[in-house]
C-alpha positions in Angstrom: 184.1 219.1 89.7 182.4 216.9 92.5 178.9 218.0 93.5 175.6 218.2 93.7 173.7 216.9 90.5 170.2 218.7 89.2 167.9 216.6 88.5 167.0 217.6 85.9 170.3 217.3 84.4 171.3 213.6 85.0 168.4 211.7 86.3 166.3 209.9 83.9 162.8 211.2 83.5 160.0 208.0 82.9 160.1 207.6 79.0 157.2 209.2 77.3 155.0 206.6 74.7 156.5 209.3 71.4 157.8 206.0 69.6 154.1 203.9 69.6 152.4 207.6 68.9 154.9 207.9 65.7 155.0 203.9 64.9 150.7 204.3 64.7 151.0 208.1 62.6 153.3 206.2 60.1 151.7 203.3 59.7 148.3 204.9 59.0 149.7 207.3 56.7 151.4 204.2 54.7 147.8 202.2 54.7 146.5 205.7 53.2 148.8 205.8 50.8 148.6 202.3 49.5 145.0 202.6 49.5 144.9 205.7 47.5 147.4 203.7 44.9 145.5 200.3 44.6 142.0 200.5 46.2 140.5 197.2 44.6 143.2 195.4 46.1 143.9 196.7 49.1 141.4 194.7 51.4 142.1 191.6 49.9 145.9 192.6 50.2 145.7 193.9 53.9 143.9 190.7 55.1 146.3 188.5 53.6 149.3 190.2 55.0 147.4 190.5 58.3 146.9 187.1 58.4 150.3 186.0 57.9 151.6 187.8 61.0 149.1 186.8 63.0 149.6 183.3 61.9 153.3 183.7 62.5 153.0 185.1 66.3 150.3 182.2 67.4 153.0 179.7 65.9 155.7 181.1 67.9 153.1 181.5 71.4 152.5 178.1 70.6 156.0 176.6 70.9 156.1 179.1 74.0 153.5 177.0 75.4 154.7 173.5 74.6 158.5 175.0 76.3 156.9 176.0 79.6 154.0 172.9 79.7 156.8 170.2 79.0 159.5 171.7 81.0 158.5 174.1 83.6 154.9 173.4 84.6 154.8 172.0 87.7 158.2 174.7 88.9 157.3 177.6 87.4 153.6 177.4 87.1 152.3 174.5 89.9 150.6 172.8 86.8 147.6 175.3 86.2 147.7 175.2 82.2 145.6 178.7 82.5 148.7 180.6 83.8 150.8 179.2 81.2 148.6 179.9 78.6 148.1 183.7 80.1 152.1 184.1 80.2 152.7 182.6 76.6 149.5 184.2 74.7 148.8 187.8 74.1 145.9 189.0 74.2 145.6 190.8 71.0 147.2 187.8 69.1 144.2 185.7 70.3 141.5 188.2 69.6 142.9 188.8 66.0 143.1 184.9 65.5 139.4 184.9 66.2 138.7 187.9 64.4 140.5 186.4 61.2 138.8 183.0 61.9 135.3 184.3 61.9 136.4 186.5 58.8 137.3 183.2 56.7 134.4 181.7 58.0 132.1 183.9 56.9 133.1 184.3 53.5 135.1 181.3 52.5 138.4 180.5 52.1 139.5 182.4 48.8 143.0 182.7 48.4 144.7 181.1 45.1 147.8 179.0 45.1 149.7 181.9 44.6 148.6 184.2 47.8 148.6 181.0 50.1 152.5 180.5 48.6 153.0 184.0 49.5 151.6 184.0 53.2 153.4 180.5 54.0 156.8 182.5 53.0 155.7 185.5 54.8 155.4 183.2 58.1 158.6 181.8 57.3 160.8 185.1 57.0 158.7 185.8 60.5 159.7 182.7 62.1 163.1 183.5 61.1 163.9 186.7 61.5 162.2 186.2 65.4 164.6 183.4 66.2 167.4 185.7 65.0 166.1 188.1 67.5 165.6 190.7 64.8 162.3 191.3 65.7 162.6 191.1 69.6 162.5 194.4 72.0 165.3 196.9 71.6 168.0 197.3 75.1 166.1 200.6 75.4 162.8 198.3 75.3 163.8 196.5 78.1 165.0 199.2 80.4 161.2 200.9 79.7 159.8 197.3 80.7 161.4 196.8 83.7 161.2 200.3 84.7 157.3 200.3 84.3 156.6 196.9 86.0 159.2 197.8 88.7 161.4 195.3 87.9 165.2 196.6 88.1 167.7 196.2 90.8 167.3 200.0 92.2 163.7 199.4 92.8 164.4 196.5 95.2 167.0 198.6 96.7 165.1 201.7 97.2 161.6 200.1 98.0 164.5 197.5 101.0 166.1 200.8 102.0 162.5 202.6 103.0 160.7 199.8 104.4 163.4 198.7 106.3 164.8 201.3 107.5 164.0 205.3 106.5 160.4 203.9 107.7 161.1 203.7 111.6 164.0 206.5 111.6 162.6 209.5 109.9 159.3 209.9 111.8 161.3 209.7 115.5 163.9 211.9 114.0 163.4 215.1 115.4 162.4 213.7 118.8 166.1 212.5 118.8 167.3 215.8 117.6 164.9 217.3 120.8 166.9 215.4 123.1 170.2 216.2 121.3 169.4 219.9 122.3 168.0 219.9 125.1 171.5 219.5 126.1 172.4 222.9 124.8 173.9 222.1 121.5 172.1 222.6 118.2 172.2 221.4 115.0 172.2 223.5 111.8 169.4 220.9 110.1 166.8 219.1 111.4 166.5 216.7 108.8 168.8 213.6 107.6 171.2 214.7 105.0 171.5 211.1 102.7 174.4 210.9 100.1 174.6 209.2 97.1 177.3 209.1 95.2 177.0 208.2 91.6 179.5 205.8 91.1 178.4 203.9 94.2 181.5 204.2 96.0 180.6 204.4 99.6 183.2 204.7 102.3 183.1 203.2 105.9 183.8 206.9 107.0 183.1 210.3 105.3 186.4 211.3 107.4 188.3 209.3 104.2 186.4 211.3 101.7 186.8 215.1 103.5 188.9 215.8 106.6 186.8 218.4 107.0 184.1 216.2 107.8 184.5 215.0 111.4 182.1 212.4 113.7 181.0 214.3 116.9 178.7 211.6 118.7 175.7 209.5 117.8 171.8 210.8 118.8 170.1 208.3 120.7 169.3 205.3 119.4 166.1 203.7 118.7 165.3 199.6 119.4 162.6 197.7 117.7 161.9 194.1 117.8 162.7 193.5 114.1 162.4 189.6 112.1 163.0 187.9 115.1 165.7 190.4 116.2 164.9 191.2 119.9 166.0 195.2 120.3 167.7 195.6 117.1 169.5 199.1 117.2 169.0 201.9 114.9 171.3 204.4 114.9 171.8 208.2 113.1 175.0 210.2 113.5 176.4 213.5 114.4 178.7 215.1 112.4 180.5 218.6 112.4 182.0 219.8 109.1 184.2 223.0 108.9 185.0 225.7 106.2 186.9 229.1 107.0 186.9 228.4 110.5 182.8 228.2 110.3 181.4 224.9 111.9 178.5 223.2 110.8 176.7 220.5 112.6 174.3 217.9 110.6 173.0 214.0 110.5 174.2 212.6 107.3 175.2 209.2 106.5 175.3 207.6 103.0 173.0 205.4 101.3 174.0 202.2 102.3 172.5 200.0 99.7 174.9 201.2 97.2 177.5 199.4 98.9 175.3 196.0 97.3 175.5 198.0 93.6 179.0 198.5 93.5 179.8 195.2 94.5 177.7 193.3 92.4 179.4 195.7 89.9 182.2 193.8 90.6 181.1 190.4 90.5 181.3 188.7 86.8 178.3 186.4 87.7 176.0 189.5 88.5 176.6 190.9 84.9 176.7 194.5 86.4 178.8 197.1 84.8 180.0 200.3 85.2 177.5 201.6 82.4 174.7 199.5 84.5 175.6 200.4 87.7 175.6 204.4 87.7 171.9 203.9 85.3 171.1 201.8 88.5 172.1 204.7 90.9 170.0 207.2 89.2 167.0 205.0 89.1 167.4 204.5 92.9 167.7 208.0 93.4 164.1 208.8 91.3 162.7 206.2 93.0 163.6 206.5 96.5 162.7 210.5 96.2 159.2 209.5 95.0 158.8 206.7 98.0 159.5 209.5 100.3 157.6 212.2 99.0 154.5 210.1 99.0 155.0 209.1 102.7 153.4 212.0 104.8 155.6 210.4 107.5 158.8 211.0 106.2 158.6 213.9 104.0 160.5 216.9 105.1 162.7 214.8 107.1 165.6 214.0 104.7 168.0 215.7 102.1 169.2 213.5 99.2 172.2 214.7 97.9 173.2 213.0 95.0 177.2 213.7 94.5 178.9 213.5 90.9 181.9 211.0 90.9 183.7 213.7 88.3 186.1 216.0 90.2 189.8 217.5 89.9 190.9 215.8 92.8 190.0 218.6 95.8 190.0 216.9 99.0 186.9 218.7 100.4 184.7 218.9 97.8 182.4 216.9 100.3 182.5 219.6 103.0 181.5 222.0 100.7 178.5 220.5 99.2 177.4 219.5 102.2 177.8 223.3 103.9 175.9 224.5 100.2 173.1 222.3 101.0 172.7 222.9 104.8 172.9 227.1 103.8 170.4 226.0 101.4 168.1 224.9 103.8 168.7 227.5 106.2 167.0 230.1 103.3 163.6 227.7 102.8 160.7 229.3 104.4 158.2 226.7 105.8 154.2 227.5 105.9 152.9 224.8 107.6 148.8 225.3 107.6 147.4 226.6 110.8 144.8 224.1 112.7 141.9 224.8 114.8 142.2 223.7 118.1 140.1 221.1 118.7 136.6 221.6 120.6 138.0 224.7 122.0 136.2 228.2 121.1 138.2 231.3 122.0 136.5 234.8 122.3 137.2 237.8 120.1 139.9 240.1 122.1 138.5 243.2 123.3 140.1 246.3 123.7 142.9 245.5 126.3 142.5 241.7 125.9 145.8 241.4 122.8 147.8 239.9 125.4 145.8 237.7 126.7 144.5 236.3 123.4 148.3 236.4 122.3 149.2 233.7 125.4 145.7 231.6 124.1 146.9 231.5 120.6 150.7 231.0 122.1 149.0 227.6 124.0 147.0 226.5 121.4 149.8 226.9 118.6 153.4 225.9 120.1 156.3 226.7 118.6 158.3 223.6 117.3 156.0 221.5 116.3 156.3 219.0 114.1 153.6 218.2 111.7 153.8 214.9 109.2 151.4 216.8 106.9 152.3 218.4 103.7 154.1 221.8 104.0 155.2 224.7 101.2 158.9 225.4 101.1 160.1 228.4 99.2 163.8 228.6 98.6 165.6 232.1 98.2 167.2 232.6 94.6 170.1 230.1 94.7 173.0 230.7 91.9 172.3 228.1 89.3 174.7 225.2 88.9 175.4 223.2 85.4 175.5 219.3 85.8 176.7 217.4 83.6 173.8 216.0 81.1 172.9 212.5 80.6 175.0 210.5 78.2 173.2 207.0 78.8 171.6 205.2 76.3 168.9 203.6 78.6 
């Protein structure tokens, strides 16, 4: 069935640090162990073995280095040898270089023939095994990467789609939506419903996904002098959608920069999949919700609705979302918090006075305003809907 998915059922949560917390537990326990087996030897042991990998990760920084100083220097890195030495170095590898270094300094070199045979084959199998890629980060290690340095496609996306847009249209939004009804009609939301459906697939119209979604007419628009673009238009449109002969009115459009994941789905050079492309989706969808819910400017001016690609073929599943949604909305109770009027004092009401301390408070207080600060919404109980759960690796 096509609908609205739960968050909590298909979006990926940020990945929690469980693997280092077990990788530490296990390896301790191990060093225990050994210990507890073969405490004469296990210094001597331990330092050998942690020099050899040590050895083996400042052999492979160092051809790193040589890579990017011979080849890529002046390109990548505008000659300044301390920013390649920074990107090809760890940290830790240099402070347990020196660590070792003072260690053997201090008390001699004192391996036999044997031990220094052992740790040259030791650096060896590393060397080895790390050009194999055997010992390089797992797929789900790179997702985890790129998702903590910002580094994916959907954070591009989402970060392009606020800045340059949901920035300037949100915050005039329901100054549009004034002037919509001032002419008498009325809308059933005030806020911009935003689609996103998870296989990316955005049409041109929603009329080709529902025919029960129809265009009425466009709110006014707004011009800003943009990159060199002198009155560049911004537009939001009206549209009426209908279910057993009820009418709903609402400004939805869909998330355009999906249009750029799907099609760079379908490019071979972009090396976007399927499998990428919906992960992709989801991560726009997190991160777009968190860009607006930490912009006191936009937040309680939009609806993202993210729509499963999964249905049975009804031709107005979109309608009825939609209409869930907007009904949705119609049972959230707002508590804005109440201000003080500034530098204005108003006297306790006597006996006699309610009105006329009614009409001060009715001045001071109008109804209808908007306020970009942080409000409470409470919901009424809503019937609870399965989504389907993630299947993803990443």
């Amino acid at each position: 069935m096509f609908g609205v998915i739960g968050e909590d059922g298909l979006v990926p949560r940020a990945r929690s640090r469980l693997p280092v917390v077990c990788d530490a537990g296990l390896g301790l326990l191990t060093l225990v162990f050994v210990w507890l087996l073969d405490a004469d030897r296990f210094m001597e042991r331990a330092e050998m073995i942690a020099f050899s990998l040590t050895l083996a990760a400042f052999i492979h920084s160092m051809f790193l280095f040589a890579e990017e100083w011979f080849f890529h220097s002046r390109q990548r890195y505008h000659g300044r040898i301390t920013e390649i030495f920074q990107a090809c170095f760890k940290g830790h590898v240099i402070l347990e270089m020196c660590a070792i270094f003072l260690r053997l300094t201090l008390r001699g070199v004192s391996f036999s023939h044997e031990q220094w045979s052992t740790m040259a084959i030791m650096c060896a199998v590393y060397l080895l095994l790390n050009s194999l890629g055997m010992l390089g980060p797992a797929p789900v290690e790179i997702s985890e990467i790129c998702e903590v340095k910002k580094m994916n496609v959907a954070h591009g996306l989402a970060w392009s789609f606020y800045i340059g847009y949901l920035k300037w249209v949100l915050p005039v939004l329901q100054n549009k939506i004034s002037q919509y009804s001032s002419t008498g009609a009325r809308l059933s939301s005030s806020r911009l419903l935003i689609l996103l459906p998870l296989n990316a697939v955005v049409p041109s119209k929603p009329e080709e996904e529902d025919t029960n979604v129809v265009f009425h007419e466009n709110l006014p628009e707004l011009e800003l002098d943009v990159a060199g673009v002198r009155q560049r238009s911004y537009k939001n449109s009206i549209y009426k959608i209908t279910q057993d002969n009820k009418t709903f009115s609402c400004v939805l459009e869909y998330a355009t920069p999906l249009r750029t994941l799907y099609q760079m789905s379908q490019e071979r050079s972009a090396g976007f999949g399927e499998r990428e492309r919906k992960q992709q989706v989801l991560l726009f969808y997190r991160t777009l919700s968190q860009i607006l819910e930490d912009s006191l400017e936009c937040r309680n001016r939009y609806r993202l609705l993210l729509l499963n690609d999964e249905h049975t073929g009804d031709p107005h599943h979109l309608s009825r979302e939609i209409i869930q949604n907007l009904k949705q909305q119609d049972g959230e109770i707002h508590m804005d918090p109440i201000r003080e009027p500034p530098n204005e004092v108003y006297p306790v009401p006597e006996e006699g006075q309610i009105g006329s301390f009614k009409g001060a408070l009715s001045a001071a207080f109008p109804e209808g305003q908007t306020s970009s600060e942080p409000s409470l919404m409470f919901s009424l109980p809503q019937p609870l809907r399965s989504g389907p759960l993630e299947a993803t690796d990443f």
